[in-house]
MIZARO-903199 format. One record per residue: residue in three letters; x, y, z of N, C-alpha, C in turn; residue number from 1. Coordinates in steps of 0.05 Angstrom, whole numbers, m for minus. Example, Ala and Ser with C-alpha at 12.3 -4.5 7.8 and 13.67 -1.06 7.14 Angstrom:
// MIZARO-903199
- res  nu  nv  nw  cau  cav  caw  cu  cv  cw  n
- ala  264  m114  156  246  m90  156  264  m66  156  1;
- ser  257  m45  142  273  m21  143  258  1  157  2;
// end
This chain:
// MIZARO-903199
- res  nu  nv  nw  cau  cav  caw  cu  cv  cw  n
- unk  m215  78  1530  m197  65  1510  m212  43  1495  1;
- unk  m237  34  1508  m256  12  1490  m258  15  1470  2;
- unk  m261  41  1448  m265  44  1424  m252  45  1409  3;
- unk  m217  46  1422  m191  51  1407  m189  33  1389  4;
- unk  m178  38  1359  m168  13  1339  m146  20  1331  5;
- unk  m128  m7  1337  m96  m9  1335  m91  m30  1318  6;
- unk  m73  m22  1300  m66  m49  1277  m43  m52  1278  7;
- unk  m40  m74  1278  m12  m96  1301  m4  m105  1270  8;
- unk  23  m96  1256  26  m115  1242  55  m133  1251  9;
- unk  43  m160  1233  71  m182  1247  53  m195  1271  10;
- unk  28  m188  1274  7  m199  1299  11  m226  1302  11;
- unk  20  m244  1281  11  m279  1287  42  m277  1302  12;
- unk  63  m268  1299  91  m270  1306  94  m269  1334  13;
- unk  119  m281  1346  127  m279  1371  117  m254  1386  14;
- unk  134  m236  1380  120  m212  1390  90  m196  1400  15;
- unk  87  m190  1370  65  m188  1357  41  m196  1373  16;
- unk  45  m225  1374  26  m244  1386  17  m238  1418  17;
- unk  33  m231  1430  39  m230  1458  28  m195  1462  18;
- unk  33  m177  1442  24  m156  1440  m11  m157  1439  19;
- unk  m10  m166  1419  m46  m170  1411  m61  m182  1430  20;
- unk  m47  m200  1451  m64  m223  1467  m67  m189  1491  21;
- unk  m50  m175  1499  m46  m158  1516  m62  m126  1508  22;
- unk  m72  m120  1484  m82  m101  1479  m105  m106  1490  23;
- unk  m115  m133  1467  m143  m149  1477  m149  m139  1505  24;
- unk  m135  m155  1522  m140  m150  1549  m150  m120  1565  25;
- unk  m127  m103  1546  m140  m71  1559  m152  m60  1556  26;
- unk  m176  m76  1526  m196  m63  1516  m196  m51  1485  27;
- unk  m174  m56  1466  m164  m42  1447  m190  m56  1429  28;
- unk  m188  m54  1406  m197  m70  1380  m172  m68  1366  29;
- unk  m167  m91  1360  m146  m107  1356  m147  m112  1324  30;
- unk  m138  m98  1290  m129  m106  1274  m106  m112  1268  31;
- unk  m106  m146  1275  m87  m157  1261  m77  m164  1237  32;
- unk  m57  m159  1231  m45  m154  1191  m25  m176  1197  33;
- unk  m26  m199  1175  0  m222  1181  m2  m235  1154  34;
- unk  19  m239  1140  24  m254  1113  35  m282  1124  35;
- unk  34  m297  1143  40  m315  1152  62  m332  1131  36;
- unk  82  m315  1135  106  m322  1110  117  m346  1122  37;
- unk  129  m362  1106  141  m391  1102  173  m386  1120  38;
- unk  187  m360  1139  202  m362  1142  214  m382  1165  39;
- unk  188  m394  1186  180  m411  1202  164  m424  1195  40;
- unk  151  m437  1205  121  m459  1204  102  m439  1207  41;
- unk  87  m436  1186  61  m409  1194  40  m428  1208  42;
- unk  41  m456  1213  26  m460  1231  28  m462  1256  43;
- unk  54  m456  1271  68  m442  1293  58  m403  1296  44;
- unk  55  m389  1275  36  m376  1288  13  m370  1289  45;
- unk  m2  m386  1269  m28  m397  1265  m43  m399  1302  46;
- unk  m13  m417  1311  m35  m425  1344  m28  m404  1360  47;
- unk  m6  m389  1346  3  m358  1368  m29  m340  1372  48;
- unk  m47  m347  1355  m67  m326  1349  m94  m341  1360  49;
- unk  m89  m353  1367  m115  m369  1382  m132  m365  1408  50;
- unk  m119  m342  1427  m126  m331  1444  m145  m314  1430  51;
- unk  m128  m294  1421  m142  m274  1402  m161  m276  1384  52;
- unk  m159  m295  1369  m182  m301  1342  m210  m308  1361  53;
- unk  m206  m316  1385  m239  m323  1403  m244  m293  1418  54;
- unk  m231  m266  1410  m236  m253  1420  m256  m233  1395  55;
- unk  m283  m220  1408  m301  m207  1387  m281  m188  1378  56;
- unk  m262  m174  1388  m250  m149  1387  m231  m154  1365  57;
- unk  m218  m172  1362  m197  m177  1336  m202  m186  1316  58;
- unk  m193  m165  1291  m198  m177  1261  m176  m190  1247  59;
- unk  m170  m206  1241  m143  m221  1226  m147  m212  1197  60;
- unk  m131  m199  1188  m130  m192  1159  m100  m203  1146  61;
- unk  m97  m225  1121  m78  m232  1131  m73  m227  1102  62;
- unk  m45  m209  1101  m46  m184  1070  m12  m190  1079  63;
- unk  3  m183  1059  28  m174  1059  36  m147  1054  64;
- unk  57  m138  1077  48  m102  1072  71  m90  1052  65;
- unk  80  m114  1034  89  m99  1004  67  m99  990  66;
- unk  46  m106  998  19  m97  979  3  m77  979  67;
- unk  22  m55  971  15  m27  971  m18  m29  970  68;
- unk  m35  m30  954  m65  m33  952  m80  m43  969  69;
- unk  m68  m56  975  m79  m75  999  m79  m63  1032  70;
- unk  m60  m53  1028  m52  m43  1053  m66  m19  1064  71;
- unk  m71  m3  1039  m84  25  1044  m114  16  1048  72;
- unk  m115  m3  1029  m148  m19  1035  m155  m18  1065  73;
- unk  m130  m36  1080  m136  m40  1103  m145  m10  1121  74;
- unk  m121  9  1115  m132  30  1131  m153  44  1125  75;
- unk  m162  46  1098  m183  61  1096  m212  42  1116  76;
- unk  m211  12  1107  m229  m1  1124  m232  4  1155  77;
- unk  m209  5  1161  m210  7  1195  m201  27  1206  78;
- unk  m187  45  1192  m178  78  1204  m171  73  1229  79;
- unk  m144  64  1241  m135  55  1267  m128  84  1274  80;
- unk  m129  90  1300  m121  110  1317  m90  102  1312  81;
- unk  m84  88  1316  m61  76  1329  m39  55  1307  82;
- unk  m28  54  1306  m7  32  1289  10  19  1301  83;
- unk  23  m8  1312  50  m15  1328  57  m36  1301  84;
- unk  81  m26  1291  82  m36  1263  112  m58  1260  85;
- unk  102  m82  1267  119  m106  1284  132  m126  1257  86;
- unk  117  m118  1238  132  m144  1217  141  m134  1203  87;
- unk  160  m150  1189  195  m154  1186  208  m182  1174  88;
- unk  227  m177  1156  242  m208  1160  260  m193  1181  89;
- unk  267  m214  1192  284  m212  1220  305  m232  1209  90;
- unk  333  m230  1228  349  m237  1217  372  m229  1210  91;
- unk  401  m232  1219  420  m226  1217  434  m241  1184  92;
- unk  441  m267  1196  445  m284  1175  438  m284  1149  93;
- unk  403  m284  1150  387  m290  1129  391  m269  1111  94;
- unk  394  m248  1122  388  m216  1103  419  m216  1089  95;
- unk  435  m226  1093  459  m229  1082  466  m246  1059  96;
- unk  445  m256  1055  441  m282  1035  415  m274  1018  97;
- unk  400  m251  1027  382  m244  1008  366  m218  1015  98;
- unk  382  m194  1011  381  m174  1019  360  m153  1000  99;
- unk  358  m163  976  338  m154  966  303  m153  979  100;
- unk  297  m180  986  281  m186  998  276  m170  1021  101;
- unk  298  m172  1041  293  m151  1056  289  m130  1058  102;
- unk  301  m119  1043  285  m79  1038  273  m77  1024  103;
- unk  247  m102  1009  227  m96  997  209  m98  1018  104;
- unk  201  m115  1038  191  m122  1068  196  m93  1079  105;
- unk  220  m96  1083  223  m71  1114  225  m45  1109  106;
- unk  230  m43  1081  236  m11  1070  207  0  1059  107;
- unk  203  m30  1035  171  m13  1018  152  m16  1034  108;
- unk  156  m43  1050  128  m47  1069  118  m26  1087  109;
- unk  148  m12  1107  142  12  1118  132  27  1106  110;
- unk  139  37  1075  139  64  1073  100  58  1070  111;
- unk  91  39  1048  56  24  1052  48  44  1079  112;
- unk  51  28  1100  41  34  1126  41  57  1126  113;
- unk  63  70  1123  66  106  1142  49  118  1126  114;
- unk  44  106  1099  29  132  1088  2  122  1083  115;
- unk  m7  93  1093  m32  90  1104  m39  104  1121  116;
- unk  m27  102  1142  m33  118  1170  m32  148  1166  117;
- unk  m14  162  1145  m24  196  1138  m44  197  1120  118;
- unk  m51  175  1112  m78  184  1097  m107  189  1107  119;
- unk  m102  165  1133  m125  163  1149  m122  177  1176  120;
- unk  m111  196  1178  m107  217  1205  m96  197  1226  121;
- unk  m80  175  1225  m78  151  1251  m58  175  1263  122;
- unk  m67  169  1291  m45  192  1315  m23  179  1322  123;
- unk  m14  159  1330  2  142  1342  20  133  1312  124;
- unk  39  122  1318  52  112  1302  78  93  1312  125;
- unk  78  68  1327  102  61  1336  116  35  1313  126;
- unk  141  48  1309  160  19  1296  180  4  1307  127;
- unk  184  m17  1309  192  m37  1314  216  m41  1301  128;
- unk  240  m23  1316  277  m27  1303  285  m54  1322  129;
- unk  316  m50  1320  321  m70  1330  356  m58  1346  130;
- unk  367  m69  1366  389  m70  1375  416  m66  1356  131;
- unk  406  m78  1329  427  m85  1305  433  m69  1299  132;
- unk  420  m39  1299  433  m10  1290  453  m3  1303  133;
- unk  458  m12  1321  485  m5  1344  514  m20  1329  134;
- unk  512  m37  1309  533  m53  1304  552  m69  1321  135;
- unk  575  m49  1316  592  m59  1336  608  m38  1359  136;
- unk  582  m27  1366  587  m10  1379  610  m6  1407  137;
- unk  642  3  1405  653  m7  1427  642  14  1452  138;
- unk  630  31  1458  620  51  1481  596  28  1489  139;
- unk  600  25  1514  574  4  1522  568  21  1551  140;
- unk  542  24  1561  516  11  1543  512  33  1520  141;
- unk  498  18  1509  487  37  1482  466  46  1491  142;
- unk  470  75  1478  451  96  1486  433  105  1455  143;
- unk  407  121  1463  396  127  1428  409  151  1426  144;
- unk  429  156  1434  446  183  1425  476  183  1408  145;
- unk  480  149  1412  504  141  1402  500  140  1372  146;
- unk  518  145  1354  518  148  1324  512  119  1313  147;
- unk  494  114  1307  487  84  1288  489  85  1259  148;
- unk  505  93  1248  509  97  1215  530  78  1202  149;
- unk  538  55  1225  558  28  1206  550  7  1219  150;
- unk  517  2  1206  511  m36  1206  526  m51  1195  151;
- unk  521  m72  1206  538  m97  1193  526  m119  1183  152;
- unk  510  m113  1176  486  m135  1168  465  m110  1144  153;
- unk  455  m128  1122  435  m111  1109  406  m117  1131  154;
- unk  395  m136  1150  389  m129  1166  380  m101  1181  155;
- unk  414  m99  1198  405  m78  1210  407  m52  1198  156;
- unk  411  m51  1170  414  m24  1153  383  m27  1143  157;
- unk  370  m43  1145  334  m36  1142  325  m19  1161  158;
- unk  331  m34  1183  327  m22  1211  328  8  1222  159;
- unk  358  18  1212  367  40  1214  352  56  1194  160;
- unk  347  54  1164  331  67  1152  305  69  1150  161;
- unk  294  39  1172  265  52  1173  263  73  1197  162;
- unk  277  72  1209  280  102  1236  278  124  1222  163;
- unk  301  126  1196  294  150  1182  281  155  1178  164;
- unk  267  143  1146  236  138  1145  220  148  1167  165;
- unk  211  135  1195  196  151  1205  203  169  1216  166;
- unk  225  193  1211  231  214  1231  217  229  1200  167;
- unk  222  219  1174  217  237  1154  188  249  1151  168;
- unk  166  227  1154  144  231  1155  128  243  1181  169;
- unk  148  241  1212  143  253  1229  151  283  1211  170;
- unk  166  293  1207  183  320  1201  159  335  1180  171;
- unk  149  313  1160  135  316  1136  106  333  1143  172;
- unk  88  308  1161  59  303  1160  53  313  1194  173;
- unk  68  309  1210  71  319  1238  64  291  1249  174;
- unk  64  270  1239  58  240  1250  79  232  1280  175;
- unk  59  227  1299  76  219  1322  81  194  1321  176;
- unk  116  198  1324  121  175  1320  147  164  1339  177;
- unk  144  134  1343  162  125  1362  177  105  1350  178;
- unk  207  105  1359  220  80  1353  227  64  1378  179;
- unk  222  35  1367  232  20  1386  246  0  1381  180;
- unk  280  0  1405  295  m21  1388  301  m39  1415  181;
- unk  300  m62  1397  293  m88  1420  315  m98  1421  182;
- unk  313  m109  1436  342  m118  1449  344  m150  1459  183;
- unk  351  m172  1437  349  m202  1439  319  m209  1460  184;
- unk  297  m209  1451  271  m216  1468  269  m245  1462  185;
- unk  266  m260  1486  251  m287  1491  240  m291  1502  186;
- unk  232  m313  1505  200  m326  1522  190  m350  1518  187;
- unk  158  m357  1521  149  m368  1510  131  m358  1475  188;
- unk  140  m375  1455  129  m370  1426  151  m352  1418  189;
- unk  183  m356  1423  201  m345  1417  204  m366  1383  190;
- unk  206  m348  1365  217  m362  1338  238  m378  1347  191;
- unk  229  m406  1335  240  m435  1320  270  m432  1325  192;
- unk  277  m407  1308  304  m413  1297  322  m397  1303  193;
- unk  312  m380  1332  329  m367  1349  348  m390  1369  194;
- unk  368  m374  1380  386  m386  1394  373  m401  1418  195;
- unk  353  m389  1443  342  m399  1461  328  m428  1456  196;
- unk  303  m428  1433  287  m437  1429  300  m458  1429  197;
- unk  331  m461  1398  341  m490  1391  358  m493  1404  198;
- unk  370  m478  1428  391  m490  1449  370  m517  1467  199;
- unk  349  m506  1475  330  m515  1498  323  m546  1479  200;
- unk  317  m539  1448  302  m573  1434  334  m594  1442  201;
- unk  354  m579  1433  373  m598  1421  386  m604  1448  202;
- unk  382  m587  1473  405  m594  1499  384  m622  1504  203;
- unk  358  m618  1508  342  m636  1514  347  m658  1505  204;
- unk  350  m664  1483  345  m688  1461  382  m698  1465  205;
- unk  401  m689  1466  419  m688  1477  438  m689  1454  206;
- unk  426  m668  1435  438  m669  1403  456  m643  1402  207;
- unk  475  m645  1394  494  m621  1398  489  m594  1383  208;
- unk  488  m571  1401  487  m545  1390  504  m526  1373  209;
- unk  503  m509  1356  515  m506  1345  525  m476  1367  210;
- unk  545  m470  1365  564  m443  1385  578  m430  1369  211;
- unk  571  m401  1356  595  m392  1342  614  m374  1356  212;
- unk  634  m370  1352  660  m365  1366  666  m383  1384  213;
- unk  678  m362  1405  696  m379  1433  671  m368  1460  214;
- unk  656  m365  1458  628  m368  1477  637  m333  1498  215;
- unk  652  m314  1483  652  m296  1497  638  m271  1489  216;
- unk  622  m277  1455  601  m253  1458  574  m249  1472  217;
- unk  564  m234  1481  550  m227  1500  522  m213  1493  218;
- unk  493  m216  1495  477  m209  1486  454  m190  1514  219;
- unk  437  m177  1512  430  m164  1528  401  m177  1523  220;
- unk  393  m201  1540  379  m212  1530  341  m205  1543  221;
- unk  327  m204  1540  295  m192  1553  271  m207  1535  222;
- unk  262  m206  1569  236  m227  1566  208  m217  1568  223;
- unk  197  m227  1548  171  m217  1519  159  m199  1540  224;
- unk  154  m203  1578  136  m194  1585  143  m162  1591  225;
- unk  173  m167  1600  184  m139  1598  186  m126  1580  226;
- unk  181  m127  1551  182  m117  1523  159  m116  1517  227;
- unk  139  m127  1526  102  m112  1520  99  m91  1538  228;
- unk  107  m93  1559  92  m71  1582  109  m42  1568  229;
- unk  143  m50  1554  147  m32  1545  141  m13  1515  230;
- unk  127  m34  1505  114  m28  1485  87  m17  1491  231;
- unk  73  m30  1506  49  m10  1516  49  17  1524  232;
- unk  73  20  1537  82  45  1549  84  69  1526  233;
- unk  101  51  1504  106  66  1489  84  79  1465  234;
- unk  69  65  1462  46  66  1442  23  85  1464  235;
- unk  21  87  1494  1  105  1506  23  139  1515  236;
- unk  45  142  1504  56  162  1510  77  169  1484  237;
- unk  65  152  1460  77  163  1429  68  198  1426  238;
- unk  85  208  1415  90  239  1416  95  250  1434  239;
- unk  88  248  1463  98  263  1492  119  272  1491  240;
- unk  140  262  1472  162  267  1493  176  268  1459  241;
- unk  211  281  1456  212  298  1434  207  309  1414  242;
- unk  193  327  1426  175  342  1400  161  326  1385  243;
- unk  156  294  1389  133  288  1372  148  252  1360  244;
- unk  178  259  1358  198  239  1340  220  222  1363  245;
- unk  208  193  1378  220  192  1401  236  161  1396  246;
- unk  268  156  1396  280  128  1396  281  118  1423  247;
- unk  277  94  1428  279  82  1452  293  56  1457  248;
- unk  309  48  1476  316  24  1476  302  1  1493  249;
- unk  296  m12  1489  281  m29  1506  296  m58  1507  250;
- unk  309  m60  1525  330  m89  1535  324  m101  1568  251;
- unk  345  m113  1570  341  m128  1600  353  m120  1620  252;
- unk  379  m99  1605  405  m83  1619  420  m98  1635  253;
- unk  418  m125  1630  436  m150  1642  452  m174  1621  254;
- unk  466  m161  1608  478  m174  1584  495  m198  1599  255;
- unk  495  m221  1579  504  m243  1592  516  m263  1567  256;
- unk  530  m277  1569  547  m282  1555  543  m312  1542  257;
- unk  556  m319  1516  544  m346  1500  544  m358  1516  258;
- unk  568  m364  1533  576  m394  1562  556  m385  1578  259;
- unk  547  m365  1593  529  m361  1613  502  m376  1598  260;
- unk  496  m365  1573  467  m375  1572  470  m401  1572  261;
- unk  492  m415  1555  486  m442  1554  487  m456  1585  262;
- unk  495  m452  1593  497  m451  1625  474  m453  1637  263;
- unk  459  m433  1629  438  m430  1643  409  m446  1631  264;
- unk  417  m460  1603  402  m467  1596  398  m500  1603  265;
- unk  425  m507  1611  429  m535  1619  417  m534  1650  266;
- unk  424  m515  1666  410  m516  1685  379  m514  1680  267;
- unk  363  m506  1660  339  m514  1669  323  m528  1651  268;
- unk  346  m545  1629  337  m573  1627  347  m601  1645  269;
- unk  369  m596  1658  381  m611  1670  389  m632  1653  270;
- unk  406  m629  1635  431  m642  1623  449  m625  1615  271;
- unk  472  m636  1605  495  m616  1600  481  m614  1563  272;
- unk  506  m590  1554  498  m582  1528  534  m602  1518  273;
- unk  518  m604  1490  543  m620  1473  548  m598  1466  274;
- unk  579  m581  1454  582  m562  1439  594  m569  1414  275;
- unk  584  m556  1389  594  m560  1362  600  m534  1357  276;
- unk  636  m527  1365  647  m498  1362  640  m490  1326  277;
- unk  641  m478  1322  636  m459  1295  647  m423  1293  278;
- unk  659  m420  1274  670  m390  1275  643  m374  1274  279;
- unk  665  m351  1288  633  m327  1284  632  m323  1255  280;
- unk  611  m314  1254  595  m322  1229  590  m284  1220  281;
- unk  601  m278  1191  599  m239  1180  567  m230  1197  282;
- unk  560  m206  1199  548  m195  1211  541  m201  1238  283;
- unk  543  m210  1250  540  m218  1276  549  m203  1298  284;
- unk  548  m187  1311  561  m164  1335  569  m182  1365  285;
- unk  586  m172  1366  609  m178  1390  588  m181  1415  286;
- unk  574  m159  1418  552  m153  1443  538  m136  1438  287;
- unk  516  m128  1447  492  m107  1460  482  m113  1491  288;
- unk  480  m84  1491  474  m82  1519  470  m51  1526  289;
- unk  431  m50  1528  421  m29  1526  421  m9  1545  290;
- unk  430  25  1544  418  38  1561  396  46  1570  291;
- unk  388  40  1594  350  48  1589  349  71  1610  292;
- unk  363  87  1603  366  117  1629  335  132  1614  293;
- unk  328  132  1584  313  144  1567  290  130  1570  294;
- unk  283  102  1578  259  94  1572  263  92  1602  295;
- unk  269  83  1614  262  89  1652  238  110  1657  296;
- unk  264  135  1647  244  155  1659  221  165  1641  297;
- unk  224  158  1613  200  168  1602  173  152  1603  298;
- unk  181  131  1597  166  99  1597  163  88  1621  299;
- unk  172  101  1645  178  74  1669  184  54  1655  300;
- unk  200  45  1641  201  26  1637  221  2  1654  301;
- unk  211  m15  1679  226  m34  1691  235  m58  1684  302;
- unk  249  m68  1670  247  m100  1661  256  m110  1686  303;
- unk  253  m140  1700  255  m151  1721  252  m186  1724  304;
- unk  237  m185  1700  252  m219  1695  281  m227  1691  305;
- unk  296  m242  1700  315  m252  1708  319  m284  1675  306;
- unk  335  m277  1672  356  m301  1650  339  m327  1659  307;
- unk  351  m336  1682  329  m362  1704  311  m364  1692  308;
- unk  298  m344  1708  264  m344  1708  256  m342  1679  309;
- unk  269  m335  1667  247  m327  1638  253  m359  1621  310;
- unk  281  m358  1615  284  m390  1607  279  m414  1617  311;
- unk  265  m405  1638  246  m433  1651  220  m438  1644  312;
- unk  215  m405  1639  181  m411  1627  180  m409  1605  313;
- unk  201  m401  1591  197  m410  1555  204  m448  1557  314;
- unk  222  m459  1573  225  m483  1571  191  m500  1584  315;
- unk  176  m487  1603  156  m500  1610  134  m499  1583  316;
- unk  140  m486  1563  121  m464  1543  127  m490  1519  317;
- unk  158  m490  1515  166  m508  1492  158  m541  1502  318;
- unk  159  m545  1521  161  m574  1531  132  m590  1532  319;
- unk  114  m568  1540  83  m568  1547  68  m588  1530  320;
- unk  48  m596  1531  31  m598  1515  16  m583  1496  321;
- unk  12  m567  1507  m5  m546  1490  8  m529  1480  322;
- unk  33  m515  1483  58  m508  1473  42  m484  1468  323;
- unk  37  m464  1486  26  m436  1479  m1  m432  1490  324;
// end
């Protein structure tokens, strides 16, 4: 696998980052693709990449993949075996307030990539959906067999059409290809302006959080380390398994609820949380909470970090000095 080249895009990102630091490790050559967009502090993932940038094996190419030209540049330069194709605006809220933007990112940027990767023979092909295609799904757990055709968010209607997208070009070019939909991931180098990250600054500081609804929707929440091993899994066994075109869920299969987390989050700052109630807010889903009967057995895939345990070490991660 020493000679393999895989291009990580979204590499400086939460994810991404944690992906690339873990390829490194198994030997991959590591092209990283990142427009280090202003939707966070890009110097927050500037230091996400710091393991990596001291490694000979990783190239940082830092392009935006609506830049059709650019993009194909990249593949013709490095002809990756492989693709795990991670960036995105993310975002429930945001995409609701500027949805254009978003399916120029998640729609044209994909389509860039897929047909980088058929130009340059790449074998692998994994994308990066999200839980949000499920909506409001009342059959729980959600399965990838359940009908996802009413998002509620322009969000998760990117999401859902880049699945299409790649079943089309699987169908088209014979490109193996995998989807993977994530299911609320945290950790340490969890984005700024997720729920975990600003529960943990503001319970600390002892500044009140914001809570929308009555604290009884429920998220299926998984931690980064359980979501790389399943991403690895998935990117060394892309095509195996249906005919070539495979959706997967990848969660914690322990959904827990707004009061539980905040709960749990005061327990491992040790102060209580102030609450600043607020209505639920359009697009936003009731719950998720993934079936992984499909990635078990295809993926082994085990998640086994615990709510506790994982929000302890994103709080040791945020609190730290070196913060990463």
């Amino acid at each position: 696998m020493s000679e393999s080249v895989v291009l990580v895009t979204g590499a400086a990102g939460f994810i991404g980052s944690h992906l690339t630091d873990r390829l490194l490790a198994e030997g991959w050559r590591v092209i990283g693709l990142d427009n280090f967009c202003d939707f966070y502090d890009p110097a927050v993932k500037r230091r996400n990449l710091v393991q990596a940038r001291a490694q000979p094996r990783f190239t940082l190419v830092e392009a935006d993949i609506r830049d059709r030209a650019r993009v194909q540049e990249v593949f013709q330069q490095h002809r990756p075996q492989a693709v795990v194709h991670l960036a995105a605006m993310a975002g429930v809220r945001p995409s609701i307030e500027n949805p254009a933007y978003y399916t120029a990112v998640n729609l044209d940027g994909t389509v860039n990539l897929l047909d980088g990767a058929v130009a340059v023979g790449t074998q692998r092909f994994v994308f990066a959906s999200s839980s949000s295609v499920y909506g409001n799904n009342q059959k729980v757990p959600f399965a990838e067999e359940d009908r996802v055709d009413h998002p509620i968010s322009p969000y998760a209607a990117t999401k859902k059409a880049g699945e299409l997208l790649c079943h089309a070009y699987f169908h088209l070019h014979k490109l193996p290809l995998t989807c993977l939909r994530f299911f609320t991931v945290f950790g340490p180098r969890q984005r700024p302006d997720l729920a975990i990250a600003k529960f943990l600054n503001l319970v600390s500081q002892g500044r009140p959080i914001p809570v929308f609804g009555d604290g009884s929707t429920s998220r299926d929440y998984t931690y980064i380390g359980d979501i790389i091993s399943g991403v690895m899994a998935a990117l060394e066994r892309c095509g195996r398994f249906g005919g070539g075109y495979r959706v997967y869920n990848l969660g914690g299969n322990h959904p827990a609820s707004l009061t539980d987390l905040i709960a749990t989050v005061e327990k491992v700052v040790g102060r209580p949380a102030v609450i600043d109630r607020k209505p639920m807010q359009p697009g936003d889903v009731e719950r998720t909470w993934a079936d992984l009967t499909r990635a078990r057995t295809e993926l082994d895939y085990a998640p086994h970090t615990s709510l506790l345990e994982g929000i302890s070490r994103q709080w040791q991660w945020q609190a730290g000095p070196g913060k990463g």
